[in-house]
mmCIF file as gemmi writes it, N, C-alpha and C atoms, coordinates in Angstrom:
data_model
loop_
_atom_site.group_PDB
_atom_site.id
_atom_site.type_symbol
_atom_site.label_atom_id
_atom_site.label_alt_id
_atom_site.label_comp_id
_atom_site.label_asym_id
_atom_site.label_entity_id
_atom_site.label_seq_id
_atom_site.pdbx_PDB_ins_code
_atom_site.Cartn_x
_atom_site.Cartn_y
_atom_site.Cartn_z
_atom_site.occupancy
_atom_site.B_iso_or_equiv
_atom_site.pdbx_formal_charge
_atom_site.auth_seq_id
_atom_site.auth_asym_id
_atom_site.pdbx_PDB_model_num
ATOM 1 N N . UNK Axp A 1 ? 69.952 82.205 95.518 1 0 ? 1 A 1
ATOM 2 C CA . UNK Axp A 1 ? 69.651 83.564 95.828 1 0 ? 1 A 1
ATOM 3 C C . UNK Axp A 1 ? 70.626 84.442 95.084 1 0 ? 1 A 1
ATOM 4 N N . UNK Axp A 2 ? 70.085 85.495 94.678 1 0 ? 2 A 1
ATOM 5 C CA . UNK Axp A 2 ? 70.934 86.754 94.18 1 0 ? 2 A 1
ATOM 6 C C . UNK Axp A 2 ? 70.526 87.942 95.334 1 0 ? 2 A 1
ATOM 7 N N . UNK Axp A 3 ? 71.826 88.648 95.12 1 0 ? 3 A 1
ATOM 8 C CA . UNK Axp A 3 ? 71.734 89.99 95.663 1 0 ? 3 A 1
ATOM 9 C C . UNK Axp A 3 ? 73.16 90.573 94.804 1 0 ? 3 A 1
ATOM 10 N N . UNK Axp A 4 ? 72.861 92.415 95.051 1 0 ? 4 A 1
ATOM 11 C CA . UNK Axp A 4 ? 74.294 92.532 95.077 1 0 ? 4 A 1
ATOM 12 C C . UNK Axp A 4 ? 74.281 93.902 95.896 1 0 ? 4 A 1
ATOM 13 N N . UNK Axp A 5 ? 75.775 93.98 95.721 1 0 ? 5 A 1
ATOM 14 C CA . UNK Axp A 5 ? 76.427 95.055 96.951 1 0 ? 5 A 1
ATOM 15 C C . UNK Axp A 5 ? 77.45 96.109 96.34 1 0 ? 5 A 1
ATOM 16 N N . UNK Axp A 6 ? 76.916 97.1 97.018 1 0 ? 6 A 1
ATOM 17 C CA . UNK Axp A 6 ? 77.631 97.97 96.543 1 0 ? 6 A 1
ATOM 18 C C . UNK Axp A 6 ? 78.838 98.37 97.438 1 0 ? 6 A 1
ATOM 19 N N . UNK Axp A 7 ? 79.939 98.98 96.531 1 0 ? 7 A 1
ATOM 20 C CA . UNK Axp A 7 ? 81.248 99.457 96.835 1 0 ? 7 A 1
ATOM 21 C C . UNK Axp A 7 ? 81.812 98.753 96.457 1 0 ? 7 A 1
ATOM 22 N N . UNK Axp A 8 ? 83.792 99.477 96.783 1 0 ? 8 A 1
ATOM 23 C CA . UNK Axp A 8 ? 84.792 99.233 96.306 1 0 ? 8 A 1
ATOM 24 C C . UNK Axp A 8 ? 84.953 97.492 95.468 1 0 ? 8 A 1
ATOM 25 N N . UNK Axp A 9 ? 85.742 97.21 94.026 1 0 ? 9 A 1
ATOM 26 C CA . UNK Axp A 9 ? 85.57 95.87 94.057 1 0 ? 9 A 1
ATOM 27 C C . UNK Axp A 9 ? 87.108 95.643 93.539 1 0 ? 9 A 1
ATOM 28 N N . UNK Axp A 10 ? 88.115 96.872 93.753 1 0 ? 10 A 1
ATOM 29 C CA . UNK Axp A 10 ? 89.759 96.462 93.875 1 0 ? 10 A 1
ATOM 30 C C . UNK Axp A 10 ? 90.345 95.155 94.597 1 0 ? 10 A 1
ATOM 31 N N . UNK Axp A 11 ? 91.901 95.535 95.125 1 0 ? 11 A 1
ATOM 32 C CA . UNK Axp A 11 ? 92.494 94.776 95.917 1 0 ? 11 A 1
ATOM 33 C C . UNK Axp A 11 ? 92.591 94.783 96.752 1 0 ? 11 A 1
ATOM 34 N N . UNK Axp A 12 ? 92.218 95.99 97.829 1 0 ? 12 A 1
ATOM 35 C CA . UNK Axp A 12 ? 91.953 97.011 98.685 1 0 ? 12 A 1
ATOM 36 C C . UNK Axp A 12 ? 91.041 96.577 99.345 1 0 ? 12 A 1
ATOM 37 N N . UNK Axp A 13 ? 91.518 96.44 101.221 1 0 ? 13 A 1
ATOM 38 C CA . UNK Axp A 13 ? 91.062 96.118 102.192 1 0 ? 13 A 1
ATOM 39 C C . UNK Axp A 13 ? 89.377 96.251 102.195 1 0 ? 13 A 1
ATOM 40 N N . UNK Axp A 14 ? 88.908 97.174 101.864 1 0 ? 14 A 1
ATOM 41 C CA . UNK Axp A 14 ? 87.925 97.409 101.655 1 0 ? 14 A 1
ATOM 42 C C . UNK Axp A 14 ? 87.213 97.019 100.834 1 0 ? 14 A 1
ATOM 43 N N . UNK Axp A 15 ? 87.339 96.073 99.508 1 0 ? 15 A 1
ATOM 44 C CA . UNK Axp A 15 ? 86.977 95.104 99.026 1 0 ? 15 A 1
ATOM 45 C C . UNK Axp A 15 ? 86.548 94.331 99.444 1 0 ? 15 A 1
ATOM 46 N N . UNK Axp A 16 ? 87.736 94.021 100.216 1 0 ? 16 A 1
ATOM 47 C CA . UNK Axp A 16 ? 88.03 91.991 100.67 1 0 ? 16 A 1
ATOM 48 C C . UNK Axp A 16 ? 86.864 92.085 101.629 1 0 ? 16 A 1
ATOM 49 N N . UNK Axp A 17 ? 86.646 93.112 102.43 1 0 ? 17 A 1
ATOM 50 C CA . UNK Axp A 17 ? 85.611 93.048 103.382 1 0 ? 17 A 1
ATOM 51 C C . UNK Axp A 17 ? 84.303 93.028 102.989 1 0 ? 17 A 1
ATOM 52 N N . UNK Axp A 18 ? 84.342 93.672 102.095 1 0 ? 18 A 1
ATOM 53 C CA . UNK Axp A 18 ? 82.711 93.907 101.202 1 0 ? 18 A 1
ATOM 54 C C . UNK Axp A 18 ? 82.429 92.024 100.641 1 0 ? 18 A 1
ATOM 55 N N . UNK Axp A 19 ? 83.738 91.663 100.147 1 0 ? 19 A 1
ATOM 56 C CA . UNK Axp A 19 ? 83.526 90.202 99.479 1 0 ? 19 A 1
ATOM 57 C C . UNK Axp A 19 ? 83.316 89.25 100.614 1 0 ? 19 A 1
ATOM 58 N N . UNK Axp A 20 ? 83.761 89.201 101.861 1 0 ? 20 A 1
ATOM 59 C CA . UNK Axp A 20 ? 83.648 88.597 103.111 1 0 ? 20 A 1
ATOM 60 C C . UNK Axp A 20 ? 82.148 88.774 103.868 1 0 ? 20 A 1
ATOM 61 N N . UNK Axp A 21 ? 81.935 89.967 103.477 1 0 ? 21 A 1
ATOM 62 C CA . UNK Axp A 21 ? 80.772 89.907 104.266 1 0 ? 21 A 1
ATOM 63 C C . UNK Axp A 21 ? 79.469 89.84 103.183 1 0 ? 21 A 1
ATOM 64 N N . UNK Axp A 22 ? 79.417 89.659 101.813 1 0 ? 22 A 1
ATOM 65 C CA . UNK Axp A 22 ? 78.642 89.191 101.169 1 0 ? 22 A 1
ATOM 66 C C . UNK Axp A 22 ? 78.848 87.648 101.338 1 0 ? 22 A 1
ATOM 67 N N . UNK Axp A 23 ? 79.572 86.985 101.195 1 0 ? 23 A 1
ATOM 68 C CA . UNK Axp A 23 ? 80.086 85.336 101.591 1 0 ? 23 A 1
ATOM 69 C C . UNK Axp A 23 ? 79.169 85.102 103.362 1 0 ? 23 A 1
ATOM 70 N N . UNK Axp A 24 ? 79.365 86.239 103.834 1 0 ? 24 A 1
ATOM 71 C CA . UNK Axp A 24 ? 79.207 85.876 105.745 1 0 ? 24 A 1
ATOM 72 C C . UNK Axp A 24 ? 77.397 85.636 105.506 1 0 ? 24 A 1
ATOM 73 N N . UNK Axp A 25 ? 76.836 86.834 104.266 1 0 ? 25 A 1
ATOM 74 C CA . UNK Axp A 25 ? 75.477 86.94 104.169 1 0 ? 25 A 1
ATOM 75 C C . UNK Axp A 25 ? 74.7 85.479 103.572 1 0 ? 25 A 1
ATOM 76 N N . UNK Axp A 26 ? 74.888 85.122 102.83 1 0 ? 26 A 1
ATOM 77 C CA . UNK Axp A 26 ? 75.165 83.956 102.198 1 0 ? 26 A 1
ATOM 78 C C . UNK Axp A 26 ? 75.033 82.751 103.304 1 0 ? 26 A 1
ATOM 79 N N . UNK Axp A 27 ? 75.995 82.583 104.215 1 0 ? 27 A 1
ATOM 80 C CA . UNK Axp A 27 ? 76.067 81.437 104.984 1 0 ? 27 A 1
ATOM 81 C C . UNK Axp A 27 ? 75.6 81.432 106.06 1 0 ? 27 A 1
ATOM 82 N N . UNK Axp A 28 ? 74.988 82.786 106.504 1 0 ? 28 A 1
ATOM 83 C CA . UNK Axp A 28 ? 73.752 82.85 107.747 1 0 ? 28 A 1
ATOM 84 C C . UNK Axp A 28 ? 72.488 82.751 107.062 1 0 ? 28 A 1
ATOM 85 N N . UNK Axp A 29 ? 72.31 82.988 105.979 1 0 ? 29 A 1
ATOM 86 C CA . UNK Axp A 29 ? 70.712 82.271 105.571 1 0 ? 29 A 1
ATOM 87 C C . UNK Axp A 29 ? 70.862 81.067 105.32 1 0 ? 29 A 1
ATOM 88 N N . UNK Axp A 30 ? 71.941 80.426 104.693 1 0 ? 30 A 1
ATOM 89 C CA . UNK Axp A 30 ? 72.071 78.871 104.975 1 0 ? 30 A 1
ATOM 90 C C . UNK Axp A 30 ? 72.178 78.141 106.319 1 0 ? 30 A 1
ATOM 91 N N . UNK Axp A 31 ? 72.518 78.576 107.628 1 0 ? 31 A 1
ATOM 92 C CA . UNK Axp A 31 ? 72.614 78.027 108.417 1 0 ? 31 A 1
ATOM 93 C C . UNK Axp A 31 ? 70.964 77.979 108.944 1 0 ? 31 A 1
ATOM 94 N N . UNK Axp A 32 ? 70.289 79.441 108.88 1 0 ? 32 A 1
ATOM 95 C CA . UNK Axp A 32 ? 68.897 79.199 109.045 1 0 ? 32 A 1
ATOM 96 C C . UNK Axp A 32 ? 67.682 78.87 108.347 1 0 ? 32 A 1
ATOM 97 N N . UNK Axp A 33 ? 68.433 78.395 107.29 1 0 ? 33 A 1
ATOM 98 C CA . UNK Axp A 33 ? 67.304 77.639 106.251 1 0 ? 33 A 1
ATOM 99 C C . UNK Axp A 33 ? 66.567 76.26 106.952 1 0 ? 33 A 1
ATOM 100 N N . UNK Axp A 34 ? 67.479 75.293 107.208 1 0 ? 34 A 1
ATOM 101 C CA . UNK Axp A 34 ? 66.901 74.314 107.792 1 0 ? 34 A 1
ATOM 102 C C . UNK Axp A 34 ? 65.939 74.538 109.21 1 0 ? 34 A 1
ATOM 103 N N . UNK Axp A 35 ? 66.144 75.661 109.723 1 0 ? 35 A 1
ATOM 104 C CA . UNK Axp A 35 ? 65.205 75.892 110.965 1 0 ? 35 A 1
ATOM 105 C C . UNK Axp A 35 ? 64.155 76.73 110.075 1 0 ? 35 A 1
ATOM 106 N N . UNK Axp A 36 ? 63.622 77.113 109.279 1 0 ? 36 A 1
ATOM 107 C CA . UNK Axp A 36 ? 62.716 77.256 108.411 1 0 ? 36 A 1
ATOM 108 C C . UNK Axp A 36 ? 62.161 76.26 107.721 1 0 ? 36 A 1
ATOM 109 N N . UNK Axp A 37 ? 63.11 75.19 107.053 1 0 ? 37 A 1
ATOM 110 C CA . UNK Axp A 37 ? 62.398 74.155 106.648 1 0 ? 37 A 1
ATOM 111 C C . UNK Axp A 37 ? 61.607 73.008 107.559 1 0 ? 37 A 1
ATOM 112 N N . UNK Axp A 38 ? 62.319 72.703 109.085 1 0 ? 38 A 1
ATOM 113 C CA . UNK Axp A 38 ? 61.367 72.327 109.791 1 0 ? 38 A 1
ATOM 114 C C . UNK Axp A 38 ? 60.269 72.808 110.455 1 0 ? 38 A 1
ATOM 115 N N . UNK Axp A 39 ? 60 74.275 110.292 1 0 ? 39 A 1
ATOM 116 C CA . UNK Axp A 39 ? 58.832 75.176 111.059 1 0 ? 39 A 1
ATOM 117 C C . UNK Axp A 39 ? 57.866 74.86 109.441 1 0 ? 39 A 1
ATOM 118 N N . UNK Axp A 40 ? 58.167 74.902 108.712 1 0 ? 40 A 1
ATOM 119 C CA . UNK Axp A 40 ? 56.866 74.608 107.45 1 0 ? 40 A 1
ATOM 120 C C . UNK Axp A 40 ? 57.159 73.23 107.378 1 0 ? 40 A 1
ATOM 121 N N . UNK Axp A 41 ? 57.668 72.357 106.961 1 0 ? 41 A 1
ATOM 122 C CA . UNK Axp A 41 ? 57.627 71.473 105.782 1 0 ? 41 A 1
ATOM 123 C C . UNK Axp A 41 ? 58.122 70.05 106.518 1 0 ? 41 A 1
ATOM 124 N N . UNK Axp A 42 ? 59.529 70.242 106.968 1 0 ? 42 A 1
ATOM 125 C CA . UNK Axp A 42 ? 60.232 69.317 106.936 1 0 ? 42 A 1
ATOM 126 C C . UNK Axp A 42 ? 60.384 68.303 108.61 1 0 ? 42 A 1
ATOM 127 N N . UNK Axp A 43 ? 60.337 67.543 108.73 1 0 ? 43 A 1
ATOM 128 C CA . UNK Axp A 43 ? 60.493 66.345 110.005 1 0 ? 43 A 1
ATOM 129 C C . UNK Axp A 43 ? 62.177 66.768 110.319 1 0 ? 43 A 1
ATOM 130 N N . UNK Axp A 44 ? 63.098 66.403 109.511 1 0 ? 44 A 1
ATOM 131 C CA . UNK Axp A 44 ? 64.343 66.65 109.85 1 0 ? 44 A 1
ATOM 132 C C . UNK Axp A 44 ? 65.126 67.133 108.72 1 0 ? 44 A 1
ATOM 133 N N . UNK Axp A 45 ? 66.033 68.13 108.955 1 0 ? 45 A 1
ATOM 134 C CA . UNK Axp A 45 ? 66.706 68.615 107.968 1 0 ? 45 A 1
ATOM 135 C C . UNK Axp A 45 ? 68.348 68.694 107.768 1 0 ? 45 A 1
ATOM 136 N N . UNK Axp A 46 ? 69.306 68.753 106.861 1 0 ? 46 A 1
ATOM 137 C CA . UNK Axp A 46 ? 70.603 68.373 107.244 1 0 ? 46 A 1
ATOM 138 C C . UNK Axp A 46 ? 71.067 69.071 105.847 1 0 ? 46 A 1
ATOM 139 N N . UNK Axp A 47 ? 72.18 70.023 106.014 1 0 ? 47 A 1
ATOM 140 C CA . UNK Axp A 47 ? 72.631 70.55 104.87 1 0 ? 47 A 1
ATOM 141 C C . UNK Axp A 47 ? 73.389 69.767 104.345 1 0 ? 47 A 1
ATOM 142 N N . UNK Axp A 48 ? 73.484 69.733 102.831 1 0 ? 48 A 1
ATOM 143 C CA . UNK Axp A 48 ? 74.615 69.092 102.269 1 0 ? 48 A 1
ATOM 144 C C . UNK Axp A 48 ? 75.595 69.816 101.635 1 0 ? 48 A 1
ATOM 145 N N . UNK Axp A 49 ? 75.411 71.279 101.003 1 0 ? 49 A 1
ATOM 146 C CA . UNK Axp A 49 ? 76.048 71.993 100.474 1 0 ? 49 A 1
ATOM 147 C C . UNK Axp A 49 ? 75.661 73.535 100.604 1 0 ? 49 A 1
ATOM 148 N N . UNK Axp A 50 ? 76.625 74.618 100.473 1 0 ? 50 A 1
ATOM 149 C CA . UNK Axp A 50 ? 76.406 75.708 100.478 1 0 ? 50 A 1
ATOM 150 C C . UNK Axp A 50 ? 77.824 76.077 99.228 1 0 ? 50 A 1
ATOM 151 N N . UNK Axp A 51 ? 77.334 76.918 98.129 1 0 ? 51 A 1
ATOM 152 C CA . UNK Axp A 51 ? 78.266 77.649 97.497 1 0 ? 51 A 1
ATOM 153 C C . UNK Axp A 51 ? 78.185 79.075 96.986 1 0 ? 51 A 1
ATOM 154 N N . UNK Axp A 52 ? 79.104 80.089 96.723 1 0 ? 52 A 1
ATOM 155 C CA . UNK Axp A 52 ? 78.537 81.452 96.516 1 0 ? 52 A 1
ATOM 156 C C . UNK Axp A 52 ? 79.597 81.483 95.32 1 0 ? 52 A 1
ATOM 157 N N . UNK Axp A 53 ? 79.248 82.755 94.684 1 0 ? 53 A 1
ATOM 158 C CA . UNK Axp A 53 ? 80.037 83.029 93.58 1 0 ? 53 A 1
ATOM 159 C C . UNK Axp A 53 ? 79.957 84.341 93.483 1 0 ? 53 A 1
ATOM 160 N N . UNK Axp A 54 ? 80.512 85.482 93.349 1 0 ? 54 A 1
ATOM 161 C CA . UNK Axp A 54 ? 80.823 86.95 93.18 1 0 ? 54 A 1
ATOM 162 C C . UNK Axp A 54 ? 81.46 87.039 92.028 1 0 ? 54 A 1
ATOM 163 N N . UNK Axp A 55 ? 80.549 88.205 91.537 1 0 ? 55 A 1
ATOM 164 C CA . UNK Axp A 55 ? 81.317 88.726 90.577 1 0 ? 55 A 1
ATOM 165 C C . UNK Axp A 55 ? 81.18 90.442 90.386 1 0 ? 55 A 1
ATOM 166 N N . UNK Axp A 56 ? 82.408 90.753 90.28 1 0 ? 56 A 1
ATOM 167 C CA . UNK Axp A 56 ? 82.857 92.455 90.303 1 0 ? 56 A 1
ATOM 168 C C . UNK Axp A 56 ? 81.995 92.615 88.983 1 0 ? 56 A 1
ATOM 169 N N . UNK Axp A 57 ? 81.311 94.252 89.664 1 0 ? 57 A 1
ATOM 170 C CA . UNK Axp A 57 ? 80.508 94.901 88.314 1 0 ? 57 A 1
ATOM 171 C C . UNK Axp A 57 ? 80.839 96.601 88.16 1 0 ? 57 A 1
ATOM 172 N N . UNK Axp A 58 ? 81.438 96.684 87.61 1 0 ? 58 A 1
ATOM 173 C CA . UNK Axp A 58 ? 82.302 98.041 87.175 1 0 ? 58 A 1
ATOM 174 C C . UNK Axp A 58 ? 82.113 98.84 85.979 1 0 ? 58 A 1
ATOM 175 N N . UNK Axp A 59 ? 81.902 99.945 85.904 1 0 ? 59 A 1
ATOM 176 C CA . UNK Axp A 59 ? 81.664 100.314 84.627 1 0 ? 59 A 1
ATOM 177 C C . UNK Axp A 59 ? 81.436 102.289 84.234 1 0 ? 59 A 1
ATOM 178 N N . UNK Axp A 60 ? 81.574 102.559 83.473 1 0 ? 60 A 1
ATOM 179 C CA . UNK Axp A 60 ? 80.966 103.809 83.373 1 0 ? 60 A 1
ATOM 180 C C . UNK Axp A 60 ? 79.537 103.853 83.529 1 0 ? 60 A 1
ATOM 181 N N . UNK Axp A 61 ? 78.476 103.147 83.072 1 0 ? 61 A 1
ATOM 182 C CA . UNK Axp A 61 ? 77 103.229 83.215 1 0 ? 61 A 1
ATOM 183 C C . UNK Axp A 61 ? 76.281 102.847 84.692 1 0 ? 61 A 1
ATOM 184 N N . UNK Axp A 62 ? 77.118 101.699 85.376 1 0 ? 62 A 1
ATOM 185 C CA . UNK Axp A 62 ? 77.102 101.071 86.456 1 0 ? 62 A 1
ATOM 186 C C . UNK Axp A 62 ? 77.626 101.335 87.78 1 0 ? 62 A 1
ATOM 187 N N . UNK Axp A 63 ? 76.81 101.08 88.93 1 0 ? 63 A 1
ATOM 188 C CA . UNK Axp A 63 ? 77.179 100.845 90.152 1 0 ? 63 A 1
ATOM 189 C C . UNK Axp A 63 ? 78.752 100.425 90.641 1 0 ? 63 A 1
ATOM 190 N N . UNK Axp A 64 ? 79.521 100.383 91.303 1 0 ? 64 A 1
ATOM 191 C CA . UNK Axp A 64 ? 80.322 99.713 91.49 1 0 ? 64 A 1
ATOM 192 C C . UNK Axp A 64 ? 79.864 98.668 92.667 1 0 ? 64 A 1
ATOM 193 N N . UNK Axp A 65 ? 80.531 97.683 92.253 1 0 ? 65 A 1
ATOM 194 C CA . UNK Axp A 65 ? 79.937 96.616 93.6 1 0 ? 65 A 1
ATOM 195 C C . UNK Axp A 65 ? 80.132 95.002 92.755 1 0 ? 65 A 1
ATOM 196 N N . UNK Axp A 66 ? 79.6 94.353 93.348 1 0 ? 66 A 1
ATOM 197 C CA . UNK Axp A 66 ? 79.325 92.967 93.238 1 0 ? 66 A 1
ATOM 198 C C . UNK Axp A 66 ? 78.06 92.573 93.41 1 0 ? 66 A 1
ATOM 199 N N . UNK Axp A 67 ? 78.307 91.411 92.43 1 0 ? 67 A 1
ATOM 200 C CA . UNK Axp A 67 ? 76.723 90.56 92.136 1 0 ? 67 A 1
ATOM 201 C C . UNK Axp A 67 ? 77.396 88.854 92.736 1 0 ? 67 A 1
ATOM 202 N N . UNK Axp A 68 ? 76.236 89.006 93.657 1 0 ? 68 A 1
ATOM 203 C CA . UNK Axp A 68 ? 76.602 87.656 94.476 1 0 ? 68 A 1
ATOM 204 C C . UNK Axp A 68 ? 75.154 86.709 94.473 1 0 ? 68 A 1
ATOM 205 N N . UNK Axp A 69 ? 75.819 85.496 94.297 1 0 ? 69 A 1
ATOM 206 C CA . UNK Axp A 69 ? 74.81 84.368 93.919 1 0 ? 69 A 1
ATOM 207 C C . UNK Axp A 69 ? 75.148 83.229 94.781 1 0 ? 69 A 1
ATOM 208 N N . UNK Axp A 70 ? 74.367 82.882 95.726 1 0 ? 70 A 1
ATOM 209 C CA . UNK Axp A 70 ? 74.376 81.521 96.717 1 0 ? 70 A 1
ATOM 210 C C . UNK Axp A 70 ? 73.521 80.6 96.307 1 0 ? 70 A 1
ATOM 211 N N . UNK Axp A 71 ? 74.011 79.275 96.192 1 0 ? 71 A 1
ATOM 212 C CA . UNK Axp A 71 ? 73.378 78.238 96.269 1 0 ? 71 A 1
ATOM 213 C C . UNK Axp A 71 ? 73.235 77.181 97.683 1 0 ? 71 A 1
ATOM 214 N N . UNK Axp A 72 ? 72.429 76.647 97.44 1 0 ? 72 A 1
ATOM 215 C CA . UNK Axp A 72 ? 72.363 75.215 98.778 1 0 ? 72 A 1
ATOM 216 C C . UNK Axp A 72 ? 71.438 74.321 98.716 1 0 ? 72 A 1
ATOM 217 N N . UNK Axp A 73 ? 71.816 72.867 98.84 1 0 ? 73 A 1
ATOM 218 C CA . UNK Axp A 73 ? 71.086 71.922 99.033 1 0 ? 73 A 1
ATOM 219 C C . UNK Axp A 73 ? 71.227 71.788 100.53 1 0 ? 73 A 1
ATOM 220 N N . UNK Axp A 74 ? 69.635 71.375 100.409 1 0 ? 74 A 1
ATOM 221 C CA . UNK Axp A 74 ? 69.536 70.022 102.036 1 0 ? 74 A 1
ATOM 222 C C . UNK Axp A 74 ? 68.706 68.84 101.565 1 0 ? 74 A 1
ATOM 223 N N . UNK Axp A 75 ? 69.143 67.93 102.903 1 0 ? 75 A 1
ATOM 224 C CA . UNK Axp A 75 ? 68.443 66.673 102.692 1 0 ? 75 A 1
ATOM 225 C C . UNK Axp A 75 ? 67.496 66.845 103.722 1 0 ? 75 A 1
ATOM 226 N N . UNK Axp A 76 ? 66.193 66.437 103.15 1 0 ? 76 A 1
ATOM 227 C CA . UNK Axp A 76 ? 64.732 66.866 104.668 1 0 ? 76 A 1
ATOM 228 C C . UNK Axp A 76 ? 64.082 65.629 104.379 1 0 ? 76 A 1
ATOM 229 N N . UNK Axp A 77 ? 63.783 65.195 104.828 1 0 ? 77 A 1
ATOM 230 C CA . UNK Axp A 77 ? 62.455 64.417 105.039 1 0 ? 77 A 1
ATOM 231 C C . UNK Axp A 77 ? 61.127 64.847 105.454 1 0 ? 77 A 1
ATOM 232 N N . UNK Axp A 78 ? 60.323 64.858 105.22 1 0 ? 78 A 1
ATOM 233 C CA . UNK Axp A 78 ? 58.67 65.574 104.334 1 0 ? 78 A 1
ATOM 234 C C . UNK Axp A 78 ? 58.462 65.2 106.198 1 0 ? 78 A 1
ATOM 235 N N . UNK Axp A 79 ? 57.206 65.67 107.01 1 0 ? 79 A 1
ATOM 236 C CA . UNK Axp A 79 ? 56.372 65.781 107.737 1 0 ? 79 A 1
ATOM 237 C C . UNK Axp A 79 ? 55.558 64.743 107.748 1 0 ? 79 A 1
């Protein structure tokens, strides 16, 4: 998944929170992925990984904010 977010992308409290709670966004759709994958698809489901990556986007032409990218595997077994 991509998204991104806007505001501050300093050293400044207000950063760290913006970067925390893009990370928090990230790992509540991973926690409810697998209760999605067993309502369609899956018999049983079990995460194996979740990772995110941010990156500050700054500029004269640009937004200030961050571009955040989550990944995740699970292991399911089919229906």
């Amino acid at each position: 998944m991509n998204f991104f977010v806007a505001g501050p992308t300093g050293d400044g409290d207000e950063a760290q929170k913006l970067r925390d709670r893009a990370r928090r966004t990230v790992y509540e759709m991973a926690a409810r992925e697998c209760d999605l994958l067993r309502e369609v698809l899956a018999k049983d489901c079990r995460m194996e990984s979740v990772s995110t990556n941010i990156n500050r986007q700054y500029g004269q032409q640009q937004q200030e904010g961050f571009n955040v990218n989550g990944a995740m595997n699970f292991q399911i077994s089919i229906k």
